[in-house]
Residue frames as qw, qx, qy, qz and C-alpha x, y, z in Angstrom:
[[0.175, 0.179, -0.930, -0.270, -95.50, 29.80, 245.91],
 [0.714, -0.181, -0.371, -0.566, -98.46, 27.72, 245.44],
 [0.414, -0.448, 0.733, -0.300, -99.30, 25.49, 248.72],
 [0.950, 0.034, 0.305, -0.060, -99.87, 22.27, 246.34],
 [0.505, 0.704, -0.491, 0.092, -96.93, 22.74, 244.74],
 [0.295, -0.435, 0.786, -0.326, -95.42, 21.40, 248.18],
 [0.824, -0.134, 0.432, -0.342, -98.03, 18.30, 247.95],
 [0.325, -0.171, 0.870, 0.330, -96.16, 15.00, 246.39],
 [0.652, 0.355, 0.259, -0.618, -97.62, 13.64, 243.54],
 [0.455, -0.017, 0.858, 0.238, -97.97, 10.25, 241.25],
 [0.503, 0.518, -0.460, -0.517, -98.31, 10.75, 237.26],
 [0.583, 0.082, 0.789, -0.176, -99.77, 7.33, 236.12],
 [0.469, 0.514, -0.256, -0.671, -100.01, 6.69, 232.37],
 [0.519, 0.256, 0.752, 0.316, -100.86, 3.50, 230.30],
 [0.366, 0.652, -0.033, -0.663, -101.10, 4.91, 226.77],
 [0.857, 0.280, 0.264, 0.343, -100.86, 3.36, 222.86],
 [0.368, 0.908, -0.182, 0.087, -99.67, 7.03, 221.59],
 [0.606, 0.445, -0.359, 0.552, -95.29, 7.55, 221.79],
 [0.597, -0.737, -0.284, 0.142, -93.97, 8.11, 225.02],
 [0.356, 0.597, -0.241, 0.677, -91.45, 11.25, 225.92],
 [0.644, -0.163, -0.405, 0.628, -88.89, 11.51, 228.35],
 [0.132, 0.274, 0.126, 0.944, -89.46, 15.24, 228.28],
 [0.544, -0.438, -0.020, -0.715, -92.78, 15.26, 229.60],
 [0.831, -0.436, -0.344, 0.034, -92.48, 12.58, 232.05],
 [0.604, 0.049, -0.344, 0.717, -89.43, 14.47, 233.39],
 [0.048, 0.350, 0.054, 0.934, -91.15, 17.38, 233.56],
 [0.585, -0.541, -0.274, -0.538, -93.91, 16.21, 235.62],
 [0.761, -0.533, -0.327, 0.176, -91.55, 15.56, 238.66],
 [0.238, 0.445, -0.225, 0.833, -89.30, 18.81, 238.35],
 [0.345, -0.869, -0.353, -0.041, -89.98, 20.41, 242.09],
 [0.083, 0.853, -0.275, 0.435, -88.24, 23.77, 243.33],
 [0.696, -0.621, 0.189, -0.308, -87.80, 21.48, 246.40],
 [0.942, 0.183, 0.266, -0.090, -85.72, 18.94, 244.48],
 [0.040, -0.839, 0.454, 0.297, -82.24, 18.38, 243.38],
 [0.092, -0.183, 0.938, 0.280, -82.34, 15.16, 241.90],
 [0.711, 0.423, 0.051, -0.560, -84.52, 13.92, 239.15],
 [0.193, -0.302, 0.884, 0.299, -83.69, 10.10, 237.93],
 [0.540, 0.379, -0.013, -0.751, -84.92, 8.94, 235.35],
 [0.391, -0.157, 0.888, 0.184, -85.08, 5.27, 233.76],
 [0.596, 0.501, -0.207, -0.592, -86.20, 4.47, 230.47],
 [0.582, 0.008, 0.796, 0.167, -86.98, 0.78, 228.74],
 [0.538, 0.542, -0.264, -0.589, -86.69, 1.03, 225.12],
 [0.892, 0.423, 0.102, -0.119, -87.17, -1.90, 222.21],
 [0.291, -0.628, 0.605, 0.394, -84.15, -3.61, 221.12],
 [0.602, 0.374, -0.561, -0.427, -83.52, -5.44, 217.31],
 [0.421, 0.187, -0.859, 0.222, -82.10, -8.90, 219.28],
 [0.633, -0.423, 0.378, -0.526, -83.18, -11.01, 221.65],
 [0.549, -0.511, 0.650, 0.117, -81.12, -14.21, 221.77],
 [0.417, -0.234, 0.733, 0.484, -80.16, -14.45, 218.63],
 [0.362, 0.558, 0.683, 0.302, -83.22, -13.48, 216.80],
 [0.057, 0.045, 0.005, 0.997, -83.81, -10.20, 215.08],
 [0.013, 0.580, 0.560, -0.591, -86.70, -8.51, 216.55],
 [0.179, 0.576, 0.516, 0.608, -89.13, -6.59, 214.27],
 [0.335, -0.489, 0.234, -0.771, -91.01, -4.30, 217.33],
 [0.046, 0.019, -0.880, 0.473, -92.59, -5.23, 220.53],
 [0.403, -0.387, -0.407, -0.723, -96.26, -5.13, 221.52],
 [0.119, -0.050, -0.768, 0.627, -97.99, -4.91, 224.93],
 [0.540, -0.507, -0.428, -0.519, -101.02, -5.44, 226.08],
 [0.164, 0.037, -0.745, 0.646, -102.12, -5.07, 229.94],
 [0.264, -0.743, -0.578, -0.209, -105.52, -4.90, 232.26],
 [0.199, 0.517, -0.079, 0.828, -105.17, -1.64, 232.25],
 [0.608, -0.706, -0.003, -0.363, -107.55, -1.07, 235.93],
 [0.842, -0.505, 0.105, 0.161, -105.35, -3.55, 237.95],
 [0.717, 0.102, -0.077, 0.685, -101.89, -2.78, 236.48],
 [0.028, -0.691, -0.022, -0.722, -102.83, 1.22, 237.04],
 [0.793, -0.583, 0.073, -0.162, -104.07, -0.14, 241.09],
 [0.851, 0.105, -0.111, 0.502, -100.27, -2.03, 240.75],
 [0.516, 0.502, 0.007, 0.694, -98.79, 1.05, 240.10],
 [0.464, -0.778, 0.084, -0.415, -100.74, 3.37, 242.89],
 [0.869, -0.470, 0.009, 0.153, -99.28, 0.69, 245.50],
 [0.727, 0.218, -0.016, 0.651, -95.41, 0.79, 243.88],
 [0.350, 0.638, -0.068, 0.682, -95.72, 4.27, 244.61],
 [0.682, -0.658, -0.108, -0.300, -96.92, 3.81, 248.08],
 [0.926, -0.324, 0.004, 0.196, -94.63, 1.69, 248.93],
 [0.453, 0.233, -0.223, 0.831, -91.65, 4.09, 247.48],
 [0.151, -0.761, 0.144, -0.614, -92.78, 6.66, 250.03],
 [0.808, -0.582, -0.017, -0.089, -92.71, 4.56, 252.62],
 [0.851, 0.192, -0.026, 0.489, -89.02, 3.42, 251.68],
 [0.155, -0.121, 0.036, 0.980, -87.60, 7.20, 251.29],
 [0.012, 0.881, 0.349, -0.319, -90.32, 9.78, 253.01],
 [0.062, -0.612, 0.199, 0.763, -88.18, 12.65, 250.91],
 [0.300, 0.191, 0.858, 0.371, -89.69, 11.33, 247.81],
 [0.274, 0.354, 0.003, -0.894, -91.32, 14.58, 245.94],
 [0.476, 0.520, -0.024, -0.709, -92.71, 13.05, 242.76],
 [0.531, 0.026, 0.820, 0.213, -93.37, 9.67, 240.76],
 [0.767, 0.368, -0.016, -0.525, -94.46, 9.34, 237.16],
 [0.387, 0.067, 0.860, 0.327, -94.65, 5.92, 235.38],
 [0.803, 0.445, -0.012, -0.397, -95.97, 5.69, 232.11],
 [0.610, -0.079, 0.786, -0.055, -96.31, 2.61, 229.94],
 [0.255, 0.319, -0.625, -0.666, -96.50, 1.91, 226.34],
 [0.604, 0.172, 0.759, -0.169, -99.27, -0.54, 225.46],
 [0.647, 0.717, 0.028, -0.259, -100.06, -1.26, 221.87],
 [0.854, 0.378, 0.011, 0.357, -97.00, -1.55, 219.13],
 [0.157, -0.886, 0.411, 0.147, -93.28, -0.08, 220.38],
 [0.688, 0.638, -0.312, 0.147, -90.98, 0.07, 217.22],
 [0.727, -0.109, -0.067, 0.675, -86.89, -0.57, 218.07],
 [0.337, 0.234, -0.216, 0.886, -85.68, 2.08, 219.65],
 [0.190, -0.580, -0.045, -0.791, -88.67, 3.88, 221.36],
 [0.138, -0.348, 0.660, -0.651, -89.39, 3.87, 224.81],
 [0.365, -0.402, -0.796, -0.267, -91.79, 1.06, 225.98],
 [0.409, -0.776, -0.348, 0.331, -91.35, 2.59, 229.96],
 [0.522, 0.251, -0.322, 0.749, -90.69, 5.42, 231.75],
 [0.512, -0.780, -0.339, 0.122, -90.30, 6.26, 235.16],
 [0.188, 0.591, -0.208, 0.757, -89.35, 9.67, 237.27],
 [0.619, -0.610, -0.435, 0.235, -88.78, 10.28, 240.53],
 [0.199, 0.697, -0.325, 0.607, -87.52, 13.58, 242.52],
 [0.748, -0.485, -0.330, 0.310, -85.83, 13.90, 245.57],
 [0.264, -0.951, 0.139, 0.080, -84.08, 16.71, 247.42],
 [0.403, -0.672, 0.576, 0.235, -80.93, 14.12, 247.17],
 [0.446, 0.429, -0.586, -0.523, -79.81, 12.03, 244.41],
 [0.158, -0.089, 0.951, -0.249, -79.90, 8.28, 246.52],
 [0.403, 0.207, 0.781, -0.430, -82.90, 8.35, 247.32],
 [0.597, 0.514, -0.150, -0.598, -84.25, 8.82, 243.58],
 [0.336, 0.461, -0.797, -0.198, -81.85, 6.58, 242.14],
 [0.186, -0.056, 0.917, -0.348, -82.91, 3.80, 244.54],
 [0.556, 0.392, 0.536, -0.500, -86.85, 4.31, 244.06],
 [0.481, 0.613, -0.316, -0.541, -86.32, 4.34, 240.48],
 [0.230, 0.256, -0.939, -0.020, -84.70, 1.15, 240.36],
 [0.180, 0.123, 0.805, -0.552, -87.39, -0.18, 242.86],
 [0.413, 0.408, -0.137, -0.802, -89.84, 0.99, 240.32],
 [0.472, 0.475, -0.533, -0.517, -88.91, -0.70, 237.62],
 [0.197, -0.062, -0.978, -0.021, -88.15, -4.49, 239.19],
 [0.339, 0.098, 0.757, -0.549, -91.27, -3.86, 241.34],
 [0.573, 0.396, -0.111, -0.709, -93.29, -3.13, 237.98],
 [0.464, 0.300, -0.820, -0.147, -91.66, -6.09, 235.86],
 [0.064, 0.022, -0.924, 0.375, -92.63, -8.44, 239.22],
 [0.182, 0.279, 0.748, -0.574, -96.13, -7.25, 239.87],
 [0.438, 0.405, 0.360, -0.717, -98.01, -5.75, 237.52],
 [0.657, 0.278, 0.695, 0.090, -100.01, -7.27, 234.92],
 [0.398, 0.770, -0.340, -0.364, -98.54, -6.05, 231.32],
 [0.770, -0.042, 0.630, 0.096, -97.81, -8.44, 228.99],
 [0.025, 0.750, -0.388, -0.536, -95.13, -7.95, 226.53],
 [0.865, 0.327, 0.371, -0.080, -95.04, -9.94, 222.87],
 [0.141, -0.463, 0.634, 0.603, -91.56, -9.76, 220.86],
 [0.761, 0.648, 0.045, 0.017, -92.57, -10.05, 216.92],
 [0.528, -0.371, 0.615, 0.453, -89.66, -11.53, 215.04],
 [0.321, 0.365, -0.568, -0.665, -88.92, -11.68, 211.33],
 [0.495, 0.024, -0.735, -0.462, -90.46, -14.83, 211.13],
 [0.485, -0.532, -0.693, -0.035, -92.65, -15.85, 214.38],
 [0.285, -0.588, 0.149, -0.742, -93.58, -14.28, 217.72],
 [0.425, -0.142, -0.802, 0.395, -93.25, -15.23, 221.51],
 [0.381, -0.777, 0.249, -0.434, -95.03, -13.56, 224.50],
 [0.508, 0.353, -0.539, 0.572, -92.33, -13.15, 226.93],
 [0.683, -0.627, -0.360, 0.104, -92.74, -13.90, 230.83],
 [0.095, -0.806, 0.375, -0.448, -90.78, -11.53, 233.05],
 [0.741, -0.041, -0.575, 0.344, -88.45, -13.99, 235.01],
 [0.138, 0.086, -0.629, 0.760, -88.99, -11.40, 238.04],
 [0.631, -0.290, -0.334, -0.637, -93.06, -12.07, 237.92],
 [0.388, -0.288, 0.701, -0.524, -93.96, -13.12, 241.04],
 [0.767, 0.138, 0.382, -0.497, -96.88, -15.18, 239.47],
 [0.609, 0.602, -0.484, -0.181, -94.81, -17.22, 236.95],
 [0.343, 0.278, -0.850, 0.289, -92.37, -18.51, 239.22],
 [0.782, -0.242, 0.224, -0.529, -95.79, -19.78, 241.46],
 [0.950, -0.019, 0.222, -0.219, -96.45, -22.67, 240.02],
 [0.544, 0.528, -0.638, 0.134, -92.24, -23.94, 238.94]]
């Protein structure tokens, strides 16, 4: 077996193109690994009471990519048995139904995936700068993340 197969490793993606679950799963498969969780955020039609058309996201794409390096730091520290991270990010227009995130994680056990995966996602929503516009049928909000650290500053 290759010896970098053994070395962890963090898959980082801000992209405009479609995002697939398929290749972000695949980039944290390890022979070492028995759990592979996987969490996906996808566009809904509704959002209290209005009908969503699609979403759109825009982010500074250096410092939310430097965000992301740290999130994965900080899951290794959490659970050392952490094999593999990938986040990617939609940024541009994401119709209803497709995936805006998605993050992988392996682990020898299933816990410790599940856990970092979850850890992922609020740590992403809380820290990193990606900023998410809902388009309705007839106007458009941009939409704060009520777990943004830098929102609830100045309340």
């Amino acid at each position: 077996m290759d010896e970098s197969e053994g070395m962890p490793k963090d898959f980082i993606k801000l992209k405009s193109e479609k995002l697939s679950v398929d290749e972000v799963s695949e980039l944290v498969i390890s022979p070492y690994c028995g759990a592979v969780s996987v969490f996906i955020g996808t566009t809904r039609n509704n959002f209290e009471g209005k009908k969503v058309v699609h979403l759109e996201y825009e982010a500074y794409t250096s410092m939310a990519e430097s965000e992301i390096k740290k999130i994965c730091r900080d899951v290794r520290q959490k659970w050392p048995s952490i094999k593999h991270i990938a986040v990617h990010h939609r940024l541009g227009v994401v119709p209803i139904t497709e995936a805006s995130v998605i993050i992988a994680v392996s682990s020898p056990h299933r816990a410790e995936s599940l856990e970092a995966v979850t850890y992922c996602i609020n740590t992403l929503k809380a820290s990193v700068p990606i900023w998410k516009k809902e388009i309705y049928e007839d106007e458009y909000s941009w939409k704060e993340n009520k777990e943004c650290f830098w929102a609830n500053s100045e309340k």
